[in-house]
N, C-alpha and C positions, 0 to 999 in steps of 0.2 A: 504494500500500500504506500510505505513511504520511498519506495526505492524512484517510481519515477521524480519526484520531488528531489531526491539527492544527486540524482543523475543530472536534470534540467538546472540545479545550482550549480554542480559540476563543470557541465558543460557551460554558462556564461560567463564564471570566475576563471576559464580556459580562455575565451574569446575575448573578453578585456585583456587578459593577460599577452594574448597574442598580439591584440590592437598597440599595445603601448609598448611593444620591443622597437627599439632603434632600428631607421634603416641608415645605414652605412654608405655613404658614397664617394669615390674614389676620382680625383681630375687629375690630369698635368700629368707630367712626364712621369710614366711609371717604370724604372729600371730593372729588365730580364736580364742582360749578361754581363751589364756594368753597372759601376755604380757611382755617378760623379763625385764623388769620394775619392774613388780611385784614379784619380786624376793628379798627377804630380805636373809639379813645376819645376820648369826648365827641359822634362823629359817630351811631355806630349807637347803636340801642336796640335792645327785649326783641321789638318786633314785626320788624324791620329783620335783624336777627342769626338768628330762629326764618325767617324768611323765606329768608335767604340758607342758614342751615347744616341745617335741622331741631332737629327735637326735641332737647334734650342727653340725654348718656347717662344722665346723673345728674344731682340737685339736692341742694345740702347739705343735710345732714338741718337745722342748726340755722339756717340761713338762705336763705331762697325765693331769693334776691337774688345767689345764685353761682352757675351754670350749669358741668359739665366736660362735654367731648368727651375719650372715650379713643379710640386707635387704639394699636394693636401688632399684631406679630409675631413668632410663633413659626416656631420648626423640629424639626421630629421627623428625627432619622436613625438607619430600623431598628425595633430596639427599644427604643431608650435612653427618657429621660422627653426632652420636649418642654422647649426652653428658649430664653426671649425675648430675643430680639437686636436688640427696638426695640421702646418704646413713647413715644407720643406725647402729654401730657395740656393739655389748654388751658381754664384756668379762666375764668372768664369774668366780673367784677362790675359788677353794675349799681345805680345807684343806687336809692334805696329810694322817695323822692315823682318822681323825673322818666323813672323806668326807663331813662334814659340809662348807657349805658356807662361806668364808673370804668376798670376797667383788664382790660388782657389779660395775664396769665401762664404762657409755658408751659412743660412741666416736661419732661426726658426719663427714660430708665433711670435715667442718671446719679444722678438726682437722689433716687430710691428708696432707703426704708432696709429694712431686715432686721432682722423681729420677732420677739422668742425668746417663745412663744408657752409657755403655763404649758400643761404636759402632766397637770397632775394631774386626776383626775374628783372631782365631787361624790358623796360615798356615797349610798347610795338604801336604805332601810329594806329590811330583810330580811335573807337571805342567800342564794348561789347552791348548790344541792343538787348534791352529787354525784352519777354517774350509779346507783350501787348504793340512793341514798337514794331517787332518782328509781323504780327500779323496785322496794323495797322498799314505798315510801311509797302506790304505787297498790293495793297488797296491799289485799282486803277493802272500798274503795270501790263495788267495783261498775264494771263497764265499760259499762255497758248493756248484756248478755250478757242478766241476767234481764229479765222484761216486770217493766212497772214499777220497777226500779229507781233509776230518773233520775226521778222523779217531786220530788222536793224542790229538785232542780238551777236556777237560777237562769231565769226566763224561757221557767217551764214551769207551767203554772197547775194547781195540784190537782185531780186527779181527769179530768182530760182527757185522754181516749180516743182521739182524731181521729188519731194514727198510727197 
């Protein structure tokens, strides 16, 4: 008698429990046979490194001669927003006449800062219509109701009949 009752608690205290495991997700360069780690300086260069690691994920914009690998990870649990619990960056300099390797750098979360980003917009010429000016304002224009009426309207050639 009570057993479906204990089953039917069972089974939902499983299915929440299921609902709110972390999902795991995984970006950026993820290293199978190297590991930019193993990158020495002064030994590797730009052909030796692209060999071993691939493409990087990025090049500095103001200089060809930095190479980064990012790798991180997220977790989502639920609904919440997703939030990174490791990221991994490894810079990479090479010199400029020998493309030999200068140095390897890597950086973790840790090492991340928080930009207070300026929330204000640039004004844009105009103004935004309210919705009464919006349907007052089509008053008298013309909807293309009449033939002919759309005849001045932009990238519609005078006197052309062909609709």
């Amino acid at each position: 008698m009570f057993r479906p009752a204990i089953f039917a608690a069972l089974a939902l205290a499983l299915t929440g429990a299921v609902a709110c495991a972390p999902i795991t997700t995984y970006s950026g360069f993820q290293a199978i046979d190297a590991n930019p780690k193993d990158i020495k300086a002064g030994t590797d260069t730009k052909s030796t490194v692209r060999g071993k690691l691939g493409s990087p994920s990025t090049v500095s914009t103001f200089d060809n001669n930095i190479w980064y690998y990012f790798d991180q990870t997220k977790q989502t649990i639920s609904f919440k927003r997703p939030v990174t619990t490791r990221r991994d960056i490894t810079a990479i300099t090479f010199n400029k006449e020998t493309e030999a390797v200068e140095s390897v750098n890597q950086f973790s979360l840790k090492d991340g800062k928080i930009i207070a980003f300026n929330g204000r917009e640039t004004p844009t010429r105009g103004r935004e219509l309210s919705i009464m000016e919006q349907l007052i304002g089509s008053v008298g224009r013309g909807g293309g109701l009449l033939p002919n009426s759309d005849e001045d309207t932009p990238g519609n050639r005078p006197g052309d009949r062909r609709r």
